[in-house]
C-alpha positions as YAML, in Angstrom:
chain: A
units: angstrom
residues:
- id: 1
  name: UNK
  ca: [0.00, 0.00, 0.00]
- id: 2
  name: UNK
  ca: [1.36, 3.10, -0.98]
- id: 3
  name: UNK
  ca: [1.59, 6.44, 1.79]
- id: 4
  name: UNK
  ca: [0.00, 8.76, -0.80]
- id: 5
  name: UNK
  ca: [-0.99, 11.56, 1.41]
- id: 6
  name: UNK
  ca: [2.19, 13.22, 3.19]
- id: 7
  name: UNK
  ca: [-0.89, 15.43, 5.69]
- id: 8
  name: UNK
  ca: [-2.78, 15.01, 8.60]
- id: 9
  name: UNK
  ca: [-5.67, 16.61, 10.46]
- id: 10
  name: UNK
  ca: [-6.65, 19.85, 9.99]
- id: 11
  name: UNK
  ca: [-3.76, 20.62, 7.59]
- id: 12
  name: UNK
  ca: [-5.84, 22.19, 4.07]
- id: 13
  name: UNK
  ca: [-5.53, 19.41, 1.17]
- id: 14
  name: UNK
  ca: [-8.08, 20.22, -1.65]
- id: 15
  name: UNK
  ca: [-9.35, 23.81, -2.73]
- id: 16
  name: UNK
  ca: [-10.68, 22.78, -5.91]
- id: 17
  name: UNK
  ca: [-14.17, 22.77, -7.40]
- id: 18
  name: UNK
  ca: [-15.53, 25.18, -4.91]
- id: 19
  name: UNK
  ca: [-14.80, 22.74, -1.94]
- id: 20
  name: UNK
  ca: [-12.50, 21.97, 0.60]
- id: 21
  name: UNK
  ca: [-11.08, 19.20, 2.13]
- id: 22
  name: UNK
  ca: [-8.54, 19.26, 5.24]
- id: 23
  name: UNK
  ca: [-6.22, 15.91, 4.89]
- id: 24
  name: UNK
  ca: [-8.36, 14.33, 7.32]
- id: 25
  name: UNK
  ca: [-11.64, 14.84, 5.13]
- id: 26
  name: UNK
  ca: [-9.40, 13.40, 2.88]
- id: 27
  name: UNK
  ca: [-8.47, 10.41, 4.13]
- id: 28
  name: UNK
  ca: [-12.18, 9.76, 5.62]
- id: 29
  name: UNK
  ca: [-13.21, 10.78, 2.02]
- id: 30
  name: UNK
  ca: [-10.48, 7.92, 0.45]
- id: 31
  name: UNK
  ca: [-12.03, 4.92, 2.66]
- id: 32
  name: UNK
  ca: [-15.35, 5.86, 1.71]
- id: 33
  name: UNK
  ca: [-14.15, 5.50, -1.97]
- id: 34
  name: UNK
  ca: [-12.95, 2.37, -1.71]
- id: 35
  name: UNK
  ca: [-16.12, 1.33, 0.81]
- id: 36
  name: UNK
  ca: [-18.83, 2.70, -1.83]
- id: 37
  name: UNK
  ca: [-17.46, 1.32, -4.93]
- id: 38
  name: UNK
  ca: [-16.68, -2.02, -3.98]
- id: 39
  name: UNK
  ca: [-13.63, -3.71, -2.58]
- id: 40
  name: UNK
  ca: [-13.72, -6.05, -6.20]
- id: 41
  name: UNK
  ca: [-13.41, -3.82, -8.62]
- id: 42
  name: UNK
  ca: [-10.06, -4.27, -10.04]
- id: 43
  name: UNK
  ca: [-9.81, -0.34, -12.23]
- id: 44
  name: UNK
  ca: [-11.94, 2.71, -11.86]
- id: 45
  name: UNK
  ca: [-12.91, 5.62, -14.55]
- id: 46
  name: UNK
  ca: [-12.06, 9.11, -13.15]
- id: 47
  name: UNK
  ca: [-12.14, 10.60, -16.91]
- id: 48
  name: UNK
  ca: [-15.32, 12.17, -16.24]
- id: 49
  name: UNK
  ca: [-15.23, 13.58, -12.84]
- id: 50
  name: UNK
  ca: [-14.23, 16.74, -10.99]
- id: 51
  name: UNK
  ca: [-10.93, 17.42, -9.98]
- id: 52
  name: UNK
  ca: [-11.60, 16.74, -6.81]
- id: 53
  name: UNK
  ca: [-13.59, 13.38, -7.51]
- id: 54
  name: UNK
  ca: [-10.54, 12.45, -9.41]
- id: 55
  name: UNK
  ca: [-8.08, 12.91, -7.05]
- id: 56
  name: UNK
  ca: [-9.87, 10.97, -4.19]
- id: 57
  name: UNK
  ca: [-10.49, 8.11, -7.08]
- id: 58
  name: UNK
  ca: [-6.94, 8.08, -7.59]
- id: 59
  name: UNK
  ca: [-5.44, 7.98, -3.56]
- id: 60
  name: UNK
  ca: [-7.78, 4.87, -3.63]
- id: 61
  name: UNK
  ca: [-6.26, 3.34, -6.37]
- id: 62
  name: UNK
  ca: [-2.98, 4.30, -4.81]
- id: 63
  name: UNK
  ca: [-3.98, 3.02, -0.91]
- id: 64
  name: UNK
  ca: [-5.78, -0.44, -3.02]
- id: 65
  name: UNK
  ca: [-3.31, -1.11, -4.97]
- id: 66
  name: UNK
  ca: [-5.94, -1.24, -7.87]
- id: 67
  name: UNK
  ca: [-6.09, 0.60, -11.08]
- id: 68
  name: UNK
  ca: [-7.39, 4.48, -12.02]
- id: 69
  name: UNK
  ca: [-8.05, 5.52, -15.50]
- id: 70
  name: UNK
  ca: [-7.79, 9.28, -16.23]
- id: 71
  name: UNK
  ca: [-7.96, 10.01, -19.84]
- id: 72
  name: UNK
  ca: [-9.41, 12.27, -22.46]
- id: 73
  name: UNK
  ca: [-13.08, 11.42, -22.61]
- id: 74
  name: UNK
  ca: [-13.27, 13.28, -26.12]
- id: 75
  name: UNK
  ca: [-10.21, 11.33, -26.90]
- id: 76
  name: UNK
  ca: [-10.01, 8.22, -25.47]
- id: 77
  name: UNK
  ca: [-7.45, 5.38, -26.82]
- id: 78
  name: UNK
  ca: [-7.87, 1.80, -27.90]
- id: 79
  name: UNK
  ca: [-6.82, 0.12, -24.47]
- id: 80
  name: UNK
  ca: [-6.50, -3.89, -25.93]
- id: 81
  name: UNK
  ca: [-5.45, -4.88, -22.16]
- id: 82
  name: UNK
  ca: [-4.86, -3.67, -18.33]
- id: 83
  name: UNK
  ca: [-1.88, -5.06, -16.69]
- id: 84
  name: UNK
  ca: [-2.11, -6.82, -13.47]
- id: 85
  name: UNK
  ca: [0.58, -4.16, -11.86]
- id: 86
  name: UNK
  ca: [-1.07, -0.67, -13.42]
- id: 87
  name: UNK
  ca: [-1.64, 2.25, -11.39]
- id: 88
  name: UNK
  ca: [-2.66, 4.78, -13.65]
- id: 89
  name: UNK
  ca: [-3.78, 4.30, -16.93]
- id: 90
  name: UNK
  ca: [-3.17, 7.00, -18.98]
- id: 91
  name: UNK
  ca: [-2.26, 8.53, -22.48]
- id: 92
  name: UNK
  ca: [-0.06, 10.76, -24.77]
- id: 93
  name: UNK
  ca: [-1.10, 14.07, -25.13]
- id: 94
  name: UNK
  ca: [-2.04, 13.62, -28.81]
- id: 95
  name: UNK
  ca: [-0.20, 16.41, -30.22]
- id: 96
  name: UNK
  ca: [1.07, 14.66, -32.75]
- id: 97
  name: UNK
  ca: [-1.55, 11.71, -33.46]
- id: 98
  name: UNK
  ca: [-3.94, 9.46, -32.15]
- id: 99
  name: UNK
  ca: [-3.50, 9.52, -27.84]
- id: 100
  name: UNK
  ca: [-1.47, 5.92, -27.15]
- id: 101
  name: UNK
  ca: [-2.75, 4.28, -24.42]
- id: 102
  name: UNK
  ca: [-0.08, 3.98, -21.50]
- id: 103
  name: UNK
  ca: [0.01, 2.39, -18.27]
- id: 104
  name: UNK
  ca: [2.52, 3.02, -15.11]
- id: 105
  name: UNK
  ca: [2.81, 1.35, -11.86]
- id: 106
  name: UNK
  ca: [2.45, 3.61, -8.69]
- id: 107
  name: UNK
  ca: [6.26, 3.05, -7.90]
- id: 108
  name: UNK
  ca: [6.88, 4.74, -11.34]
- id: 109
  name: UNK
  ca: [6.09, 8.11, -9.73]
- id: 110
  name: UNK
  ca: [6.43, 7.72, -6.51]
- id: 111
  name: UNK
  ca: [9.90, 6.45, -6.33]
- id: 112
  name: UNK
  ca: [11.06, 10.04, -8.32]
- id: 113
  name: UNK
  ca: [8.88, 12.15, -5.58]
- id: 114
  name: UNK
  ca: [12.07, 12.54, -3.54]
- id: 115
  name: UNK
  ca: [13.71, 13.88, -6.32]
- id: 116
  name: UNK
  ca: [11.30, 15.81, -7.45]
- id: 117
  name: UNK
  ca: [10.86, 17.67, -4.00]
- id: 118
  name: UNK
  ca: [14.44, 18.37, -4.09]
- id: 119
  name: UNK
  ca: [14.44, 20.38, -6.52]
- id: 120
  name: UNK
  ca: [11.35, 22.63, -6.52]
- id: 121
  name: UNK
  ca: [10.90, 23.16, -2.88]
- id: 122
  name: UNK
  ca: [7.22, 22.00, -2.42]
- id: 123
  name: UNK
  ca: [6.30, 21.61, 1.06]
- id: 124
  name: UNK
  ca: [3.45, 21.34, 3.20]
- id: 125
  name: UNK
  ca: [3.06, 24.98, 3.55]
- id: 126
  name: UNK
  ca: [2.40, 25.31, -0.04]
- id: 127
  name: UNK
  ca: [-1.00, 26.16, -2.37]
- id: 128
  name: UNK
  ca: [-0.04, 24.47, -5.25]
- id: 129
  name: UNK
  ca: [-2.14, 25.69, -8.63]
- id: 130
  name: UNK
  ca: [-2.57, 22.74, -10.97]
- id: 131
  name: UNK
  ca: [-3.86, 24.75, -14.20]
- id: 132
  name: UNK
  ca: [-4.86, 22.16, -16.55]
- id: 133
  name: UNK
  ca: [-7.36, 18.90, -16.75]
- id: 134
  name: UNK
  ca: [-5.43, 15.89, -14.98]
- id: 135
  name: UNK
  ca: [-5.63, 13.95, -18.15]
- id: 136
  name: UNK
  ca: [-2.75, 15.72, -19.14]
- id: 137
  name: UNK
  ca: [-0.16, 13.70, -16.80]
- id: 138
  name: UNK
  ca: [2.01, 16.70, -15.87]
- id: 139
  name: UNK
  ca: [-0.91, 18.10, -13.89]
- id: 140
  name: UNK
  ca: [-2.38, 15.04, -12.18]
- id: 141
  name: UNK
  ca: [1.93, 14.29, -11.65]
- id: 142
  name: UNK
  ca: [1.85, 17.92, -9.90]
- id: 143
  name: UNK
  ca: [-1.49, 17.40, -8.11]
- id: 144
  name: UNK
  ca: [-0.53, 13.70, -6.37]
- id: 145
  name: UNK
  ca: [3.01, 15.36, -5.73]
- id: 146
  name: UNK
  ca: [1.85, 17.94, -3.60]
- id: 147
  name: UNK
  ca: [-0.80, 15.78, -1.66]
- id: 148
  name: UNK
  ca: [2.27, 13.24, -1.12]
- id: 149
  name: UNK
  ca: [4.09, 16.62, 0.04]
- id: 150
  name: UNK
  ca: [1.05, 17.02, 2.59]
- id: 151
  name: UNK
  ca: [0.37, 20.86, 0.67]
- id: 152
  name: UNK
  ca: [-2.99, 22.18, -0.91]
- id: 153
  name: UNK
  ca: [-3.85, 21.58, -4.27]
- id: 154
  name: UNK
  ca: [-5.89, 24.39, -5.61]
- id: 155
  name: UNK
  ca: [-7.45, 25.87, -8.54]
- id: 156
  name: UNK
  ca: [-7.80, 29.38, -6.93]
- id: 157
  name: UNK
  ca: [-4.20, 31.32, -8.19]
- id: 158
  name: UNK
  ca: [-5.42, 34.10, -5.43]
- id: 159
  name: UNK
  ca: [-3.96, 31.67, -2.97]
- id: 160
  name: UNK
  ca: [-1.56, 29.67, -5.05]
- id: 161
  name: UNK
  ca: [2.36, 30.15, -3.71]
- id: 162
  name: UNK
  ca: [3.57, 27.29, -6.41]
- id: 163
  name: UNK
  ca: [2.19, 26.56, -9.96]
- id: 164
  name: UNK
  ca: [1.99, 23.57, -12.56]
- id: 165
  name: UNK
  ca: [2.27, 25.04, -16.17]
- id: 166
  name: UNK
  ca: [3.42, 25.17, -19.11]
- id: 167
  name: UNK
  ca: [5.34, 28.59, -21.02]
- id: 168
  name: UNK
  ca: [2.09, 30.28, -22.20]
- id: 169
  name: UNK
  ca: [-0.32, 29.56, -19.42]
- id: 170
  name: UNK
  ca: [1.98, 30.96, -16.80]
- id: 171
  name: UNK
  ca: [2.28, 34.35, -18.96]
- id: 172
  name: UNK
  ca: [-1.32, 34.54, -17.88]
- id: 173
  name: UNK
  ca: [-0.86, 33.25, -14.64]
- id: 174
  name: UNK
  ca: [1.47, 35.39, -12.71]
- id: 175
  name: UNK
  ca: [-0.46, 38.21, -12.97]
- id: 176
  name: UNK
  ca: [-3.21, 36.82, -10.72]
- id: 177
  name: UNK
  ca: [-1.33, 34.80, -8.54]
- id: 178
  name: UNK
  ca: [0.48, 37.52, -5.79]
- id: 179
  name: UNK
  ca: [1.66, 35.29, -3.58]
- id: 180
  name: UNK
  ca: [3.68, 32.87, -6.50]
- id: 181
  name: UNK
  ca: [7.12, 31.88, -5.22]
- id: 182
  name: UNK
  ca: [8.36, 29.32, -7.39]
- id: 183
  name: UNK
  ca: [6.81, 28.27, -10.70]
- id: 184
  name: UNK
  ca: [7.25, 24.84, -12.44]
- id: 185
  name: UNK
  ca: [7.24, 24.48, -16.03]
- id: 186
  name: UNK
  ca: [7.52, 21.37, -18.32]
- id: 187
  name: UNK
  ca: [5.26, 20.46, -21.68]
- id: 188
  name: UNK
  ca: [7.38, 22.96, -23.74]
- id: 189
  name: UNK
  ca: [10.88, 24.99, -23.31]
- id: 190
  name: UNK
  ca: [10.94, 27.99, -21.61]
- id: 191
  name: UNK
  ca: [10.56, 30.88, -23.86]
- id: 192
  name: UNK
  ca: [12.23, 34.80, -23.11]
- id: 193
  name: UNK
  ca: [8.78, 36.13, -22.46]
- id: 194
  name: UNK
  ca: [7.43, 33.66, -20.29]
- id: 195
  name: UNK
  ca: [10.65, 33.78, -18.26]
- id: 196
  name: UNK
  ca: [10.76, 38.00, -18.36]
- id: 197
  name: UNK
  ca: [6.73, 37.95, -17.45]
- id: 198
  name: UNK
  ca: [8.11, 35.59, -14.26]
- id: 199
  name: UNK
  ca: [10.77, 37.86, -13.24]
- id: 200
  name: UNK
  ca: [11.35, 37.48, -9.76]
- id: 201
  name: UNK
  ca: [9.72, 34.19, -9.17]
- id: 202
  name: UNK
  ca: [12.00, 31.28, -8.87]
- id: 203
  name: UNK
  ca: [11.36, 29.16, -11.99]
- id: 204
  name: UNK
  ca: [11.99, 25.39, -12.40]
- id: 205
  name: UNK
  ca: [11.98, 23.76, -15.99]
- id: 206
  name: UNK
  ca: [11.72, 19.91, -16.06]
- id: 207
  name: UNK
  ca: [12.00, 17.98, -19.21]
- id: 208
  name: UNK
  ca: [10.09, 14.79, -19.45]
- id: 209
  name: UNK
  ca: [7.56, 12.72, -21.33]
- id: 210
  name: UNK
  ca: [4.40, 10.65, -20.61]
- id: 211
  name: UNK
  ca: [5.90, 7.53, -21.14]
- id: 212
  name: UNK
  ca: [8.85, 8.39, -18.84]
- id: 213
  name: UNK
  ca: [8.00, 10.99, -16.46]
- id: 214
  name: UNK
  ca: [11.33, 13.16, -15.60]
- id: 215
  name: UNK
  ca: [13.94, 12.66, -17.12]
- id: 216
  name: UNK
  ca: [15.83, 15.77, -16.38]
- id: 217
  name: UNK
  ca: [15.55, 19.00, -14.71]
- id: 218
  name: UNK
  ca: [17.00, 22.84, -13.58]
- id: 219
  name: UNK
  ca: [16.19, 25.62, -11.80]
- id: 220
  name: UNK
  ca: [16.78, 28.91, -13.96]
- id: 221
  name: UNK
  ca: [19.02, 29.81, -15.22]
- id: 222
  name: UNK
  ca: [21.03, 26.37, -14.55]
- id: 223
  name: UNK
  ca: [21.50, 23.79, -17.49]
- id: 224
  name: UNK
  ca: [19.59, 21.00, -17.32]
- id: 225
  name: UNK
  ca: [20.46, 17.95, -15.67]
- id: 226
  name: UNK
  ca: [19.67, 14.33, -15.76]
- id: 227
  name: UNK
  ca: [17.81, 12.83, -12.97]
- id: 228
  name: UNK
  ca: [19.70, 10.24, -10.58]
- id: 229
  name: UNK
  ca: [19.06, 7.00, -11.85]
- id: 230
  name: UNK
  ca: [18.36, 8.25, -15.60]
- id: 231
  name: UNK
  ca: [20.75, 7.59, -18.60]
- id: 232
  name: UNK
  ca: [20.48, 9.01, -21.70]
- id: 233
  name: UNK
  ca: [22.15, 8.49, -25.17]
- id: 234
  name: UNK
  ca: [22.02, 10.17, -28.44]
- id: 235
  name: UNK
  ca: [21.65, 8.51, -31.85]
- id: 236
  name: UNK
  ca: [22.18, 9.88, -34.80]
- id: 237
  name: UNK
  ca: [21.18, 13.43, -33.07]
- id: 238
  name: UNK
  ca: [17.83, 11.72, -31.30]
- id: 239
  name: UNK
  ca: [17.46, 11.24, -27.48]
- id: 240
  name: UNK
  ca: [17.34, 7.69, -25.89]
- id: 241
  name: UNK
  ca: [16.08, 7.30, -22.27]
- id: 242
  name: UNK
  ca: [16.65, 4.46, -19.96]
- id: 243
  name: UNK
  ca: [14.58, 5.17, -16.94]
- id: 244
  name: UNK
  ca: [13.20, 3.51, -13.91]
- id: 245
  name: UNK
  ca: [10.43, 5.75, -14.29]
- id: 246
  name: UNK
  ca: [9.23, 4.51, -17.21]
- id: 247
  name: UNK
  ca: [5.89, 2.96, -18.29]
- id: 248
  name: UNK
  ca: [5.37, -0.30, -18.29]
- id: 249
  name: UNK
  ca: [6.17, -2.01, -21.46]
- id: 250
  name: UNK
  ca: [8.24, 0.81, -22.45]
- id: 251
  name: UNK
  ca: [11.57, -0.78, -24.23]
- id: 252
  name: UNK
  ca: [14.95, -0.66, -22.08]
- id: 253
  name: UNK
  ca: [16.07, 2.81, -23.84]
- id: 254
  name: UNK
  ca: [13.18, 4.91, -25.23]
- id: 255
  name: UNK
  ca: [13.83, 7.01, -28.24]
- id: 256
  name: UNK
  ca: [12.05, 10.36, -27.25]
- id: 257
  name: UNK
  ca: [11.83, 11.12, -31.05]
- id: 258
  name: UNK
  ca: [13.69, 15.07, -29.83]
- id: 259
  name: UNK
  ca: [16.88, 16.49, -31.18]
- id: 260
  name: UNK
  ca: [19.40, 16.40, -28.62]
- id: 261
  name: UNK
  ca: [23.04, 17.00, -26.98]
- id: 262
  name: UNK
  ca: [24.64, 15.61, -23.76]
- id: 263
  name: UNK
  ca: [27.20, 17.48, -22.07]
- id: 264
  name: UNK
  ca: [29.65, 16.84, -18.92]
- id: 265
  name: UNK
  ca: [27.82, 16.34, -15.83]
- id: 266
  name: UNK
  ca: [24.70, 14.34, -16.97]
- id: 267
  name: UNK
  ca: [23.62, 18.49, -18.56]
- id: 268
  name: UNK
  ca: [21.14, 17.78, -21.39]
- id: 269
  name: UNK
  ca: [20.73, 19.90, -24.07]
- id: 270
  name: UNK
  ca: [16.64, 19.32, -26.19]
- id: 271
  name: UNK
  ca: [16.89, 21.42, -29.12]
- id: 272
  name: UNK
  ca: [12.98, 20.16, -30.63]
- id: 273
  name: UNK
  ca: [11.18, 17.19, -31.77]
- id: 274
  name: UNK
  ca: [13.23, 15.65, -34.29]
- id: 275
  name: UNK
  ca: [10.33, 15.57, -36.79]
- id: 276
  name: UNK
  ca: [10.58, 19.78, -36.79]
- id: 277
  name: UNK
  ca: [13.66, 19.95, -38.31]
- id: 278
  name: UNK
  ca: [13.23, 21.91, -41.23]
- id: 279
  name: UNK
  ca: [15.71, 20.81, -44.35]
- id: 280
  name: UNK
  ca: [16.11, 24.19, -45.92]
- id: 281
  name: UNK
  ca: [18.49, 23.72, -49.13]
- id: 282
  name: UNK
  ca: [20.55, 21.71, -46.32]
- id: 283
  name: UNK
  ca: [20.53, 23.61, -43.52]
- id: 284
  name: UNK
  ca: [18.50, 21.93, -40.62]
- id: 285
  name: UNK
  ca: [16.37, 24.57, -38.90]
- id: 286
  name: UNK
  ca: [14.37, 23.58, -36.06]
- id: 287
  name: UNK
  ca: [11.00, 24.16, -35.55]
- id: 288
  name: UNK
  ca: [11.21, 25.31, -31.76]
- id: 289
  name: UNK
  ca: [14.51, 27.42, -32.34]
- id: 290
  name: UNK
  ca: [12.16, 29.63, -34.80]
- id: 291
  name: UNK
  ca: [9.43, 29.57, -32.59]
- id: 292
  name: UNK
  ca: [10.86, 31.10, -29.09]
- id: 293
  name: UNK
  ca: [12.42, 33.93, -31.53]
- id: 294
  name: UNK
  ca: [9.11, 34.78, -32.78]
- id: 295
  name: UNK
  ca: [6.94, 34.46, -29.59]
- id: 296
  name: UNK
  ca: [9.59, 37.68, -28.52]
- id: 297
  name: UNK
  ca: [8.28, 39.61, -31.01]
- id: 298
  name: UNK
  ca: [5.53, 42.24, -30.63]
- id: 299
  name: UNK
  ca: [2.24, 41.57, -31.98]
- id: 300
  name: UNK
  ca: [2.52, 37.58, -31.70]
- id: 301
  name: UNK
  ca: [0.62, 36.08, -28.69]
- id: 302
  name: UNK
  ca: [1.83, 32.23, -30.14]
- id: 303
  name: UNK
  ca: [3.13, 30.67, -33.01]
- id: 304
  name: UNK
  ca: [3.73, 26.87, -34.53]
- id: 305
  name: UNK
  ca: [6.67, 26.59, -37.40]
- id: 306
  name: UNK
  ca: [6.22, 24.02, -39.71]
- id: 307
  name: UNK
  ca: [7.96, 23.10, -42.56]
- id: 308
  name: UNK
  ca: [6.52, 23.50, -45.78]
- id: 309
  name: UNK
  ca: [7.81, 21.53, -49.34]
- id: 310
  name: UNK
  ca: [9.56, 23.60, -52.10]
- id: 311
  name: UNK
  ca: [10.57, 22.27, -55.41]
- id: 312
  name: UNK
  ca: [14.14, 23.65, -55.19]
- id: 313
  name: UNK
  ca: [15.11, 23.93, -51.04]
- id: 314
  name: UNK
  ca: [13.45, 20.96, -50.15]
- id: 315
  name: UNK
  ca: [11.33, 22.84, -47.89]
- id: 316
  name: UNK
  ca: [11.02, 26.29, -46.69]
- id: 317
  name: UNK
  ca: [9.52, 27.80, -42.84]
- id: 318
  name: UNK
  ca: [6.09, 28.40, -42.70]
- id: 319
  name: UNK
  ca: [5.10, 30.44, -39.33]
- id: 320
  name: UNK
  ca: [1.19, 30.01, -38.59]
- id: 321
  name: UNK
  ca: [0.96, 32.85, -35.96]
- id: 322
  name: UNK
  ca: [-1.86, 34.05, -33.37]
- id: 323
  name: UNK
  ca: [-1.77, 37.91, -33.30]
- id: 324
  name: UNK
  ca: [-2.50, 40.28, -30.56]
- id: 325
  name: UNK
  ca: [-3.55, 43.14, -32.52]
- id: 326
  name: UNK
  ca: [-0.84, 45.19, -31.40]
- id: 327
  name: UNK
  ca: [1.13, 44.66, -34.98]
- id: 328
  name: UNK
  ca: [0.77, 44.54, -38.45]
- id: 329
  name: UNK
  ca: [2.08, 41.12, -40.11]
- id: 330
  name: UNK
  ca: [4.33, 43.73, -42.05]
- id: 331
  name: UNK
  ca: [5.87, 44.84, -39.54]
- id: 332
  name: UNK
  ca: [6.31, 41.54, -37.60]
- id: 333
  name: UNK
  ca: [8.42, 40.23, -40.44]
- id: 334
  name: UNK
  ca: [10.69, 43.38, -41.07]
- id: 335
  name: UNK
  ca: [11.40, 42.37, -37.28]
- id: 336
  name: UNK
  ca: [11.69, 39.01, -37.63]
- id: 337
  name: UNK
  ca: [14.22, 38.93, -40.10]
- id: 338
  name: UNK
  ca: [16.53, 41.36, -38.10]
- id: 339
  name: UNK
  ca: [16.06, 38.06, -35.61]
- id: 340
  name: UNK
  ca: [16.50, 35.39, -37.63]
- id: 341
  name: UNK
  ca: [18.83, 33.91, -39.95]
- id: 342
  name: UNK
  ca: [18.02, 33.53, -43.71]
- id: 343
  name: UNK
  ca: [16.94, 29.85, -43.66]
- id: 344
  name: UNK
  ca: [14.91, 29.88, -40.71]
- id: 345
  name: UNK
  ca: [13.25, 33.16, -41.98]
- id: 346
  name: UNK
  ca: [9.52, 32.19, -42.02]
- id: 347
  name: UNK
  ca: [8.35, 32.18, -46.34]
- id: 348
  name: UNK
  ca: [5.00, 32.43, -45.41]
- id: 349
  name: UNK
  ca: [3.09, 33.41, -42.58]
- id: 350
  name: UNK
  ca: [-0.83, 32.49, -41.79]
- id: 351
  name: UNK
  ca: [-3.04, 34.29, -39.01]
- id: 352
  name: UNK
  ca: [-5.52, 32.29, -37.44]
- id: 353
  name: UNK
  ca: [-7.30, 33.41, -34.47]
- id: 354
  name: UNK
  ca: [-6.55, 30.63, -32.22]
- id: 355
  name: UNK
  ca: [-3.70, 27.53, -32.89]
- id: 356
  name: UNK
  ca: [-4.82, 24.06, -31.73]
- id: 357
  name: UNK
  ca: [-3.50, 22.76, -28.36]
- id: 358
  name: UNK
  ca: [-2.73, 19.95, -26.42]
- id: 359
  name: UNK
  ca: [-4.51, 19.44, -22.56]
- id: 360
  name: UNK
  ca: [-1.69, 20.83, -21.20]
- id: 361
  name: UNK
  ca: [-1.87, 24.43, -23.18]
- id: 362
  name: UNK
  ca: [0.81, 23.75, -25.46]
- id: 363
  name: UNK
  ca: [0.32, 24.39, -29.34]
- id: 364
  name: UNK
  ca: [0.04, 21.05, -31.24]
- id: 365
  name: UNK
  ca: [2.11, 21.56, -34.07]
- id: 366
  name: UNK
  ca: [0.89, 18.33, -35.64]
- id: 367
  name: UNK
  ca: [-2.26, 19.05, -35.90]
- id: 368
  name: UNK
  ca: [-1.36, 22.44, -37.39]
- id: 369
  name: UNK
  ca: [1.05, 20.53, -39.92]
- id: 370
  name: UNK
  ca: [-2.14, 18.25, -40.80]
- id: 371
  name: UNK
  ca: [-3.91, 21.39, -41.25]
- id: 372
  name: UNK
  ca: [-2.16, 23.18, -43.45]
- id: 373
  name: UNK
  ca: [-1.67, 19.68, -45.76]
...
């Protein structure tokens, strides 16, 4: 049985949904769980429910030892079979495809709480803001964190001191959270303007993926590390994993599928997925290289770079770009080319009023690839 809930009495646990739950609501809240819906049941749906629902659903799964699913509902995966050891069943984001289904074991998180606590600071003291649906794992990973850390997990930023995010949601964040002290961010690199908006707040970046939870992390402006316990290799330019956080079924060393360096000291280096490299007339331009440049541009609220084909280069960079009004596209491209070098100059650029995005908040560049096909 797993110790998921690091509180105790009248210390504040949930401040979610419009209710509250002190850790010993909680825990009386967990045993009814597991008393109501039957002491058989070997896996139970939390897609649907609350926050709040969700999370008590999934500290009985923890406490039972028994299964919790927690996926899209509008996007659910083909799930063939449920092994005997899952904790979690879960899914990729679908940023790039169909969601996979995945399944972990509780020891899979757990074991890198430790870790994890090291680095950002979370203690029991803490409101920690989770500010996306739990079926995207890096909030339900924050949100069973900090009830493991015996802190609040709210959805009230008024009261948060710690936030789950990625890039562009905590631009919007920070404003109306006063009392922020340290903000995590994972899903997507850390962009200029995110990390000027933030000024002042201690920031930590993690770099991970669903089907291996951390692999490495930093607090800004530090390089990024490997986690203890976490090897990594690069082939041909593409990051392999070997993890004991890994899913299960996951193959000894995962290829992440992400452009890559390792330096001294375990420091890691993610330059982009390594299907946005752009081939420009044989220079290799990537995709997220283009994109922070851009996002520090006035008049662009968020962009995706693709790569489009061209008869003679191979292909050229195509920006599709939200706008803030506060620009003309004119103008945005006599900027951006002071920015950027000639191949990675943007050929074409497309307004649309809002770019598709994963649960998390981050722009799904596949989707916008498939779109502009």
């Amino acid at each position: 049985m797993i110790a998921v809930l690091g509180g105790a009495g009248d210390q504040p646990a949930l401040d979610v949904d419009g209710r509250t739950y002190t850790y010993a609501q909680l825990d009386r809240a967990i045993d009814r769980w597991i008393d109501e819906h039957g002491s058989d049941a070997s896996v139970h749906d939390a897609s649907e429910l609350s926050v709040a629902d969700a999370l008590i659903c999934v500290c009985a799964g923890a406490r039972r030892g028994t299964a919790v699913i927690v996926e899209n509902p509008d996007a659910r995966p083909d799930r063939p079979a449920i092994p005997p050891s899952a904790f979690l069943l879960v899914a990729t984001s679908g940023s790039t495809g169909r969601p996979r289904p995945l399944a972990r074991t509780a020891a899979s998180w757990f074991d890198s709480f430790p870790a994890f606590t090291a680095i950002t600071g979370i203690d029991a003291t803490d409101h920690v803001l989770i500010t996306g649906p739990l079926h995207a794992t890096m909030h339900l990973f924050g949100a069973v964190h900090a009830l493991w850390r015996g802190a609040c997990v709210t959805d009230d930023p008024s009261r948060a001191t710690v936030v789950h995010a990625v890039p562009a949601v905590l631009r919007d964040v920070v404003g109306k959270a006063p009392k922020l002290r340290t903000a995590i961010v994972a899903g997507t690199a850390l962009d200029d303007g995110a990390r000027a908006v933030a000024d002042g707040i201690e920031i930590v970046e993690y770099y991970g993926a669903a089907e291996l939870s951390l692999v490495a992390a930093r607090k800004v402006p530090e390089p990024l590390r490997l986690l203890d316990g976490v090897d990594a290799d690069i082939r041909d330019g593409l990051l392999y994993v070997r993890s004991p956080y890994s899913v299960i079924g996951a193959p000894d060393w995962f290829g992440v599928g992400d452009l890559a360096e390792l330096g001294d000291n375990g420091e890691l280096t993610v330059r982009g997925r390594g299907d946005s490299a752009i081939n420009v007339g044989g220079t290799t331009v990537v995709a997220e290289d283009v994109e922070r440049i851009l996002e520090t541009l006035d008049g662009i609220d968020a962009v995706a770079v693709v790569g489009s084909p061209h008869s003679v280069l191979g292909e050229t960079v195509t920006a599709v770009v939200e706008l803030d009004g506060t620009a003309e596209i004119a103008d945005i491209r006599a900027h951006a080319r002071r920015a950027l070098t000639k191949e990675a100059m943007p050929r074409r650029w497309v307004p649309i009023e809002s770019l598709p995005r994963t649960a998390s908040g981050k722009v799904a560049r596949g989707r916008v690839r498939d779109w502009l096909a």
